[in-house]
Every structure is written in structure tokens, then in C-alpha cells.
C-alpha positions in Angstrom: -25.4 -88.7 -145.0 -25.7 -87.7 -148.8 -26.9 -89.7 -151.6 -23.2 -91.1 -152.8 -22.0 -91.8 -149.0 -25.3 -93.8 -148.5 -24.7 -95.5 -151.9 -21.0 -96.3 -151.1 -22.4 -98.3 -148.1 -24.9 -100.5 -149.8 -22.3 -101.2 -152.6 -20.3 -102.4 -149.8 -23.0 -104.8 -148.7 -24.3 -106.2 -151.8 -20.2 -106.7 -152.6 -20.4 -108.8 -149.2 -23.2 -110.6 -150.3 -22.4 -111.6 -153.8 -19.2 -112.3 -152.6 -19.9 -115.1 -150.3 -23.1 -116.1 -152.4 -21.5 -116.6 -155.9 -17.9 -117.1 -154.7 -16.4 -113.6 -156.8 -13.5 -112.0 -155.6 -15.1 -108.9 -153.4 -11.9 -107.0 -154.8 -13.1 -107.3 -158.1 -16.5 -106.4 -157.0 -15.3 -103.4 -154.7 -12.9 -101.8 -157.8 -16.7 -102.2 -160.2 -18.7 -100.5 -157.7 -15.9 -97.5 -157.4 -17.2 -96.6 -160.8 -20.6 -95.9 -160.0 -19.2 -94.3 -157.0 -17.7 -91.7 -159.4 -20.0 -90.8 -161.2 -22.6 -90.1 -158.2 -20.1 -88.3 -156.1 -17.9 -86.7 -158.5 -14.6 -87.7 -157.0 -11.7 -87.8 -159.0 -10.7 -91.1 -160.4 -6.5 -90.0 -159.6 -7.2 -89.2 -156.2 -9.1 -92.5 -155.7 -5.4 -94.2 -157.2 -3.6 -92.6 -154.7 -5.5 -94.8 -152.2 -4.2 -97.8 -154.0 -2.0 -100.4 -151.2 1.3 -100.6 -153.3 3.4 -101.0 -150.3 1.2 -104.1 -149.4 1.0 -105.3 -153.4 5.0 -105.1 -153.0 5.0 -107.2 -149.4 3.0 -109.7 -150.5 4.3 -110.5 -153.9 8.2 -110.4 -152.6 7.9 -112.5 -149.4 6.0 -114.8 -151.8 8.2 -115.4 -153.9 11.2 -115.6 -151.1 9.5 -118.4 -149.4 8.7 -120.0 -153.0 12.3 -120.1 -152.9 12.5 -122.1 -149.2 9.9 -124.2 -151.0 11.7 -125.2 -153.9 14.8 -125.5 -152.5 13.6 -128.1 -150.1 14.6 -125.5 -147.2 10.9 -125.5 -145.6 10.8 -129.7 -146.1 13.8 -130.5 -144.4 12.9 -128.2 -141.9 9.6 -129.4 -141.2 11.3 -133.1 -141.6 13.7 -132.2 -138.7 11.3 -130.7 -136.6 9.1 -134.2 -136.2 12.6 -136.0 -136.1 13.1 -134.1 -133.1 10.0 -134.5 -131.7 10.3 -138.6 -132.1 7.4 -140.7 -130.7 6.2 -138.2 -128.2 2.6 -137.7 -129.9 1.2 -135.3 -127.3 4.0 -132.7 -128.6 3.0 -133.3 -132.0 0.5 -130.8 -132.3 2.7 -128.2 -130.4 5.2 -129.2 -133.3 2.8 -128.3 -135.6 1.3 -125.1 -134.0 5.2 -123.9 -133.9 6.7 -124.6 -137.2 3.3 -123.0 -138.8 3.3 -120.5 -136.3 7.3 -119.7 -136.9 6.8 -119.6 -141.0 3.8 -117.3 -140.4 5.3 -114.8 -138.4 8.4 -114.2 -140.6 5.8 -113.4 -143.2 4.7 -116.7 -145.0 1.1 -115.7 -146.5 -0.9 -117.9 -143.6 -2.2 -120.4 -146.6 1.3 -121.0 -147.2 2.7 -123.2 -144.6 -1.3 -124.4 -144.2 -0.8 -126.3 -147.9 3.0 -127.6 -147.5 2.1 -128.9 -144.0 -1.3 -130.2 -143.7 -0.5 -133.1 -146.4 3.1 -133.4 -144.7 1.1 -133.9 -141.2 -1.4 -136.4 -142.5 1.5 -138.9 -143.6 3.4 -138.4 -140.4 0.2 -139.4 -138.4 -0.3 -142.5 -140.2 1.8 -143.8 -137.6 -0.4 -142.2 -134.9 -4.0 -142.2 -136.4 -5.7 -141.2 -132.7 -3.5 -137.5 -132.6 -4.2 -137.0 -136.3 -7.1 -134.1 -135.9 -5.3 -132.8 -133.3 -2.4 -132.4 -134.9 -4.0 -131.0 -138.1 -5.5 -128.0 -136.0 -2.6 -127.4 -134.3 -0.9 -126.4 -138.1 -4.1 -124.6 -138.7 -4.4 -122.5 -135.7 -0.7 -121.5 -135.3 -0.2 -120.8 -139.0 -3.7 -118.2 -138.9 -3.2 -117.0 -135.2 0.6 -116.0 -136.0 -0.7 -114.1 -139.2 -1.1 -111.2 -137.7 2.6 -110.6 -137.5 3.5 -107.2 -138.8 5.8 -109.2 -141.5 3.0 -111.1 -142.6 0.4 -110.2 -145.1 -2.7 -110.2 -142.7 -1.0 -108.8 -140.2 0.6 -105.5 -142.7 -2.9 -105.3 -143.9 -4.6 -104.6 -140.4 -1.9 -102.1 -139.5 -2.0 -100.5 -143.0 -6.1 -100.3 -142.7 -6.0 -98.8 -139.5 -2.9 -96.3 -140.0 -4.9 -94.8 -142.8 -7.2 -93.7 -140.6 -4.5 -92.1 -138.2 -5.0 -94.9 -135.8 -1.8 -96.0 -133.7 -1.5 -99.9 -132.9 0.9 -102.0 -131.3 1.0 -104.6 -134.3 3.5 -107.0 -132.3 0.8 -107.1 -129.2 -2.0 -107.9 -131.3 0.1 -110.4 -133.1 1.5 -111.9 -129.5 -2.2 -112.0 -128.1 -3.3 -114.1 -131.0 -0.5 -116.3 -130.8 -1.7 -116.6 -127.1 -5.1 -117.4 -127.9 -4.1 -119.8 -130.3 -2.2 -121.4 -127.3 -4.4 -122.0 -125.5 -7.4 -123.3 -127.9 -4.9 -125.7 -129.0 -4.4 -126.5 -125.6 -8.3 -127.1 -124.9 -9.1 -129.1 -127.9 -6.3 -131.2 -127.1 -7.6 -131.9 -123.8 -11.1 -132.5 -125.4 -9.5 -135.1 -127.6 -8.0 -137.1 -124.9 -11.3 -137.0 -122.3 -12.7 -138.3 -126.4 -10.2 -140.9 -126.4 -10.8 -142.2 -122.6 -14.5 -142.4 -123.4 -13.5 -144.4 -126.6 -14.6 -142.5 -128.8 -14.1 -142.5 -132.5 -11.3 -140.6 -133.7 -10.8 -139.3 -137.2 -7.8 -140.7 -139.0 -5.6 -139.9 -141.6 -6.1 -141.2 -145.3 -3.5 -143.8 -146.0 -0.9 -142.2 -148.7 -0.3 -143.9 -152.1 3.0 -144.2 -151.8 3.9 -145.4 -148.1 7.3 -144.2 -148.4 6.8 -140.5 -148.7 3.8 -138.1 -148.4 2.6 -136.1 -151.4 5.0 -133.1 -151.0 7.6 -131.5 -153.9 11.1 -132.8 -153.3 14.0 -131.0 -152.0 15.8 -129.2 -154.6 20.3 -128.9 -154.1 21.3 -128.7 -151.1 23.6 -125.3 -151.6 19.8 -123.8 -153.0 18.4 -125.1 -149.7 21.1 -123.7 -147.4 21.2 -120.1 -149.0 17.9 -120.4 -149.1 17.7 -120.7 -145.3 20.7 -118.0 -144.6 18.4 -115.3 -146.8 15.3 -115.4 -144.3 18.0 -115.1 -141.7 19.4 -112.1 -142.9 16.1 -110.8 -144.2 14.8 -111.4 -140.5 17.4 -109.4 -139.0 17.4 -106.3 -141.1 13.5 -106.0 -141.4 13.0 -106.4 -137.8 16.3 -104.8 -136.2 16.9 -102.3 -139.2 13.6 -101.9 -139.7 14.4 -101.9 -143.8 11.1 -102.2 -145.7 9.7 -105.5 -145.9 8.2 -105.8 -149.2 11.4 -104.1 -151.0 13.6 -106.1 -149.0 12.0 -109.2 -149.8 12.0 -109.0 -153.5 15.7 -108.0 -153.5 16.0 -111.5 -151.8 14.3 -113.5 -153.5 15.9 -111.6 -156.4 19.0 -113.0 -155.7 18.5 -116.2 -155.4 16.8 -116.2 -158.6 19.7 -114.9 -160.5 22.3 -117.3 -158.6 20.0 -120.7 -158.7 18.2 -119.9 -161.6 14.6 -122.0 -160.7 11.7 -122.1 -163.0 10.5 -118.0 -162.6 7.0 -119.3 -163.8 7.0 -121.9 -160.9 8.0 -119.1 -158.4 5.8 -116.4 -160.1 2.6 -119.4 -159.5 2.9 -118.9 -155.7 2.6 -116.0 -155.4 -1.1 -115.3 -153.9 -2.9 -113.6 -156.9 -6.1 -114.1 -155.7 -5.9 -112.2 -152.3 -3.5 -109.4 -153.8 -6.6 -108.2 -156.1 -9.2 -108.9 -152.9 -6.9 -106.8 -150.8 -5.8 -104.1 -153.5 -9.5 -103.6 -154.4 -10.9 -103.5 -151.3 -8.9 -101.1 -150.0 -8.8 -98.4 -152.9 -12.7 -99.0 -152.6 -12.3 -98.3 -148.7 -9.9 -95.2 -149.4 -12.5 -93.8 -152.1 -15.3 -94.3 -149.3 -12.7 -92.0 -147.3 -12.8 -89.7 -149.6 -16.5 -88.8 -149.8 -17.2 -88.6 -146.2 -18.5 -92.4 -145.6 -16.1 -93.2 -143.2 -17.1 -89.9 -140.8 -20.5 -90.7 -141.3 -19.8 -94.1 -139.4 -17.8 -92.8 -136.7 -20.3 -90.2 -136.1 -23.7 -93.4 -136.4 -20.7 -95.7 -133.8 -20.3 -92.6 -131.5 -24.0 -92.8 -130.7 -23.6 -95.9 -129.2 -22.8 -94.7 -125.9 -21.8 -97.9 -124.2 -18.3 -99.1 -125.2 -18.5 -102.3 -123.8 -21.9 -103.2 -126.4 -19.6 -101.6 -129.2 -16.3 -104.0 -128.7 -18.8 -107.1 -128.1 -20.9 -106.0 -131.5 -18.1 -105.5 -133.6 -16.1 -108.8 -132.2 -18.9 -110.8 -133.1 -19.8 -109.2 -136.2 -16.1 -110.0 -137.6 -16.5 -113.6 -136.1 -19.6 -114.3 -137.7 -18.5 -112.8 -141.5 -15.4 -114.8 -141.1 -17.4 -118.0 -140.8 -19.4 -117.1 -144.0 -16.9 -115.8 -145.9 -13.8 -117.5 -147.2 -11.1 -114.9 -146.7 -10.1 -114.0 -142.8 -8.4 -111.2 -144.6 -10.7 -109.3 -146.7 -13.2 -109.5 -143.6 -10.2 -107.6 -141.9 -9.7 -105.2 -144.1 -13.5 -104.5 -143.9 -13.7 -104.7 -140.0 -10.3 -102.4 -139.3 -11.3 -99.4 -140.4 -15.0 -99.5 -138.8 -13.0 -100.6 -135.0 -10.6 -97.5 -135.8 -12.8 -95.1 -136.1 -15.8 -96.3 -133.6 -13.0 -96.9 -131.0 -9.2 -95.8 -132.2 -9.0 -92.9 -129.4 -8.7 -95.1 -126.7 -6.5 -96.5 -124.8 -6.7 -100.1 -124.7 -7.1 -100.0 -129.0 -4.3 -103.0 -128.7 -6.7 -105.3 -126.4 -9.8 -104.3 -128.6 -7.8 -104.8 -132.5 -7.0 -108.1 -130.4 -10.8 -108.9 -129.5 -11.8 -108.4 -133.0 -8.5 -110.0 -135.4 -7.6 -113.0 -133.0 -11.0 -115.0 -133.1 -10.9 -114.5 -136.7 -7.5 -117.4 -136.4 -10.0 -119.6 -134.8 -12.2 -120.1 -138.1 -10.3 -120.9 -140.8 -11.0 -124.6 -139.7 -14.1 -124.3 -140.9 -14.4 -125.8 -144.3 -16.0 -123.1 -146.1 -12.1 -122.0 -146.0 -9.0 -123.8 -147.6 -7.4 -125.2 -144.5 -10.9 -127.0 -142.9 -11.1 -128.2 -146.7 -7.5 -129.2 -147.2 -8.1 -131.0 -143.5 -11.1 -133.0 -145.0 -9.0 -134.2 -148.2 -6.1 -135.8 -145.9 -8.7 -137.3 -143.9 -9.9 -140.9 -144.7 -12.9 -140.9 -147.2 -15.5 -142.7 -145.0 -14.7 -140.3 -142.3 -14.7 -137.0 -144.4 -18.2 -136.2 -143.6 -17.8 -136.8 -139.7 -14.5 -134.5 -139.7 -16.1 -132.1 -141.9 -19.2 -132.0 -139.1 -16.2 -131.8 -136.1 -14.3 -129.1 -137.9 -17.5 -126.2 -138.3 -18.4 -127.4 -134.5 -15.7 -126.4 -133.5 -15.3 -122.8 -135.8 -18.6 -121.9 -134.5 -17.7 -122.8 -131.1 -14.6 -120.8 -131.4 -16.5 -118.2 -132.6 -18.4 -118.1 -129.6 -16.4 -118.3 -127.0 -13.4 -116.0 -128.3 -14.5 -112.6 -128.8 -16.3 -112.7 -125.7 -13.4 -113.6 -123.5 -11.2 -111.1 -125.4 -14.2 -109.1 -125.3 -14.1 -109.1 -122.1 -10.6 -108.5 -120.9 -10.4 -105.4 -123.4 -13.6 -104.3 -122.0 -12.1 -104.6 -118.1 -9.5 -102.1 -119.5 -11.7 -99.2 -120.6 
């Protein structure tokens, strides 16, 4: 290891560090440490732009803005509205409503925070009527909407295939999305259980805070219906020729949304708003950081410090847990992906059960976003009543951590078995 490949790495960490210490945007970080990278290695500054993500700039900007569009058209509301009219009084489906609609939206591409924020409030008011299946209900959005992120049409999911592509790796990106979607399943599934032995104990349950207005929950209002309808026919067709076609996703989704813009004419600065700023310069820079590290020989150097680990089994349980643990202590599931994919690729991308191990290390990550050092455990915390914020606020990092624990060690395992 030279002097600027051994320099790339610390950079790396102390971005890691200050990143979860002082709350900066690591991409920010990662894209000021390429330039002392530069000037110790000598690497070309145009090459290093050639490393730059635009495919996944383009993807996550244009399905942003096209389901800003099913937003503001009322299209996601009335759906979501629907969905609980279906599901009536039955309050142990309720959370399987949740974990499907946020699941659904995910995996046609909604950036996971997405259907996380329209939901979550949306939840809380519908569970005023049923206080005891509130939590429940509000993990259920959670989990589905984070475990169904790694869809290839989604922005977590593009990025993990992109990250691990670059590095010549081949992945079954619908497996790993359908195994997370499993494993959200089933912890759904087990904490629902848990709440009911709770509730036969009589315990205390965490409920809902009480809306200002009792007649409708905090949410934007639906727009025309005709706005609403194409609005709905669009993802349709976009569905069918990104997935059957196979036309490029990000292109294909700004053509939509362009469309819609010049035939319903919304507010472009509302629209422009949701589109996820904050993770496109996380993921941009992080990546042009990563490809730059390519470039001067850190990434060999790893494979070659990860092939002296002999035992495969200690590699996929280290690296599982290592993701788990940075995901707990760091906001974004997604940058710590970014970080992770390339380091499993090249420790372990010759094998053949990659698809089981990508699984063991992205799917636990789902399971933490509860935690409230990320947005959903905090948006959980606001829509919970305020004497019982600290209690839910305990009960949702319990639970991350315990998640933490138990999934990558079952996944762990079963991608181990396969070796």
C-alpha cells in the first residue's frame, strides 16, 4: 500500500466520523477529501469525473419528481385512503396494509423516505380509532417502505447494483430486493406477535397523538381528479416499459413526469422541492470519491487485506455486522451502502451465492431505519402522543438494535450454508 492509497482510506474514515459526529453530508466531505487525494497521487482530476453516478443523479431526480406528481395530484392519497377503506375494521391487517402500500410505492421507485413521510402522519390519524395497533402499524410502513428499497427501480436499490457493477460484480438485484421484502415479512410478522403477547399481559401500549383537526390528518389535499388519474395511468405505463422494455429508468422517468408537467402545469418549484437533494450529493460524492479510490489502487489493496481472511464464513458475518452497526450510527441506510458494496464485491464477488451474501449485508440495514437517529424512528416519535414520546423513542432503538442483532446472523447464516 503506497502513501496516497493509505491516505484515501483514512480520509474515508475521518469522512465517516465527522459525518455522523457533526451531522455534514459525507458527500460533501468525500468530494473535499478527493482534492487532497490529487495532489498526493497525481491522478487526473477528468478521469476522477468520469467516475461521477449521472445515470443514478438522472434516476433519482426523475422518479422524484414523477411521484411528486402522484403526490400532488392526490393519486398516492386516494390510494392510500382506499387501501384502509378496504381493509375496514380488521386491525390485525392494518399493519400488513401498511407494510404493502409502502412496500408497493418503494419498489416502483419512490425514494424509501418518500412514502415513509406521506404515510406515517396518514397512519397516525387512522389509528386514532385503534390506539393499541398504532406502533405496530407505524413499523409496518417503516419496514416495508426500507426493505422494498432495494428494488432495482428504486434509488437504494440502483445504487447497490451500480456500486457493485463498477467493480465487475454480477448481482441478481430482484433476489436481493425479494429477500429483503421477505425479511421484512417476517419481522413484521414477529413484532406483531410481540405486541399482542404485550397486550395479553396488559401492557402499555403507545398511542397515537390526537390530530388538531379530527376530521382529516395533516396530509396535502388531492389536487383534480383528471391530474390524479393520469397521474396514476403514467406509473402504469412507466412500470411496464422499464420493467418489460427494460427502457432506462431515470430517462424514462423525467420524460414522465415531463409530461405531466406541461399538460397540468403544477407549481415546478413545489415539484422541484421533492426531489431528494440531500442524498443526490451524499450519493454523487461518495461514489466519485469511491471511483477515484479505484483509480489509485485502494480498492485492490482491500481485496488483496479481505483475501487473507481465509475463512468465508468470519468474512460474511464481519462485514454483515459491520454494515448493521454503521447503519445504526449513521443516518443514511444508503450512503453506508454505497460504502459497504464495493468492500463485499470485492472480498467476496467471485462466488457463487453473491445474491444470498448482498442479501446478508443490505437487508438488515431495512431493519434500522426505526431507530430515531433516522427520519422515520423520528417522524414515528412526532405522531406519537407527547407524554409517551420518550417511551416510543426507548421501544423504537430496542428494537433497531435488536434487529440488528438478530438479522445478519440468520442471513448470515443461510448465505454461509451455501458456500
Amino acid at each position: 500500500m503506497n502513501f496516497a492509497q493509505g491516505l484515501s482510506l483514512a480520509l474515508l474514515g475521518v469522512c465517516l466520523i465527522v459525518a455522523v459526529w457533526r451531522r455534514i453530508n459525507i458527500g460533501v466531505l468525500a468530494l473535499a477529501s478527493a482534492v487532497i487525494i490529487l495532489l498526493a497521487s497525481g491522478a487526473s482530476v477528468d478521469k476522477m469525473y468520469t467516475t461521477f453516478p449521472g445515470n443514478l443523479f438522472t434516476l433519482i431526480a426523475g422518479v422524484s419528481l414523477l411521484f411528486a406528481h402522484l403526490e400532488k395530484s392526490g393519486a398516492l392519497r386516494a390510494f392510500v385512503d382506499a387501501t384502509f377503506r378496504t381493509v375496514g375494521d380488521g386491525t390485525y391487517l392494518l399493519p400488513w396494509a401498511c407494510f404493502l402500500i409502502a412496500g408497493a410505492l418503494s419498489s416502483m421507485g419512490a425514494f424509501s423516505t418518500a412514502p415513509i413521510a406521506l404515510m406515517v402522519p396518514v397512519v397516525a390519524f387512522v389509528s386514532v380509532k385503534y390506539p393499541r395497533s398504532f406502533f405496530i402499524n407505524e413499523l409496518g410502513v417503516v419496514i416495508g417502505a426500507n426493505s422494498a428499497g432495494l428494488s432495482p427501480l428504486n434509488p437504494t436499490g440502483a445504487t447497490l447494483h451500480h456500486a457493485l457493477s463498477e467493480i465487475n460484480v454480477a448481482n441478481n438485484t430482484w433476489g436481493v430486493w425479494a429477500i429483503s421484502v421477505a425479511t421484512g415479512a417476517v419481522a413484521v410478522a414477529a413484532l406483531q406477535a410481540i405486541e399482542a403477547i404485550r397486550r395479553r399481559r396488559g401492557a402499555s401500549f403507545i398511542a397515537p397523538a390526537i390530530p388538531k383537526d379530527a376530521s382529516s390528518p395533516d396530509a396535502p389535499q388531492a389536487g383534480n381528479r383528471t391530474y390524479a388519474i393520469a397521474s396514476g395511468c403514467m406509473l402504469g405505463l412507466f412500470m411496464i416499459v422499464v420493467v418489460v422494455f427494460k427502457f432506462d429508468i431515470g430517462t424514462t422517468s423525467m420524460l414522465a413526469a415531463l409530461l405531466l408537467q406541461i399538460v397540468f402545469k403544477p407549481s415546478e418549484r413545489e415539484l422541484i422541492a421533492r426531489v431528494p437533494w440531500n442524498a443526490i450529493l451524499l450519493l454523487c460524492g461518495l461514489l466519485t470519491y469511491l471511483g477515484l479510490i479505484k483509480q489509485i489502487g485502494t480498492m485492490d489493496v482491500i481485496q488483496q487485506v479481505l483475501s487473507g481472511i481465509t475463512i468465508p464464513a468470519l468474512l460474511v458475518l464481519m462485514l454483515a455486522y459491520i454494515t448493521a452497526l454503521l447503519c445504526n450510527i449513521e443516518s443514511s441506510t444508503i450512503g453506508v451502502l454505497t460504502l459497504m458494496a464495493p468492500i463485499v464485491g470485492s472480498a467476496l464477488g467471485a462466488s457463487p451465492s453473491i445474491m444470498l451474501i448482498v442479501a446478508a449485508v443490505a437487508a438488515p440495514a431495512a431493519l434500522t431505519v426505526m431507530n430515531p437517529v433516522h427520519v422515520a424512528g423520528t417522524l414515528i416519535v412526532a405522531n406519537t402522543m407527547e407524554d409517551q414520546q420518550s417511551q416510543a423513542f426507548g421501544r423504537l432503538f430496542a428494537i433497531a438494535v435488536g434487529c440488528s442483532v438478530i438479522a445478519p446472523g440468520i442471513l448470515s447464516a443461510i448465505a454461509i450454508a451455501t458456500l
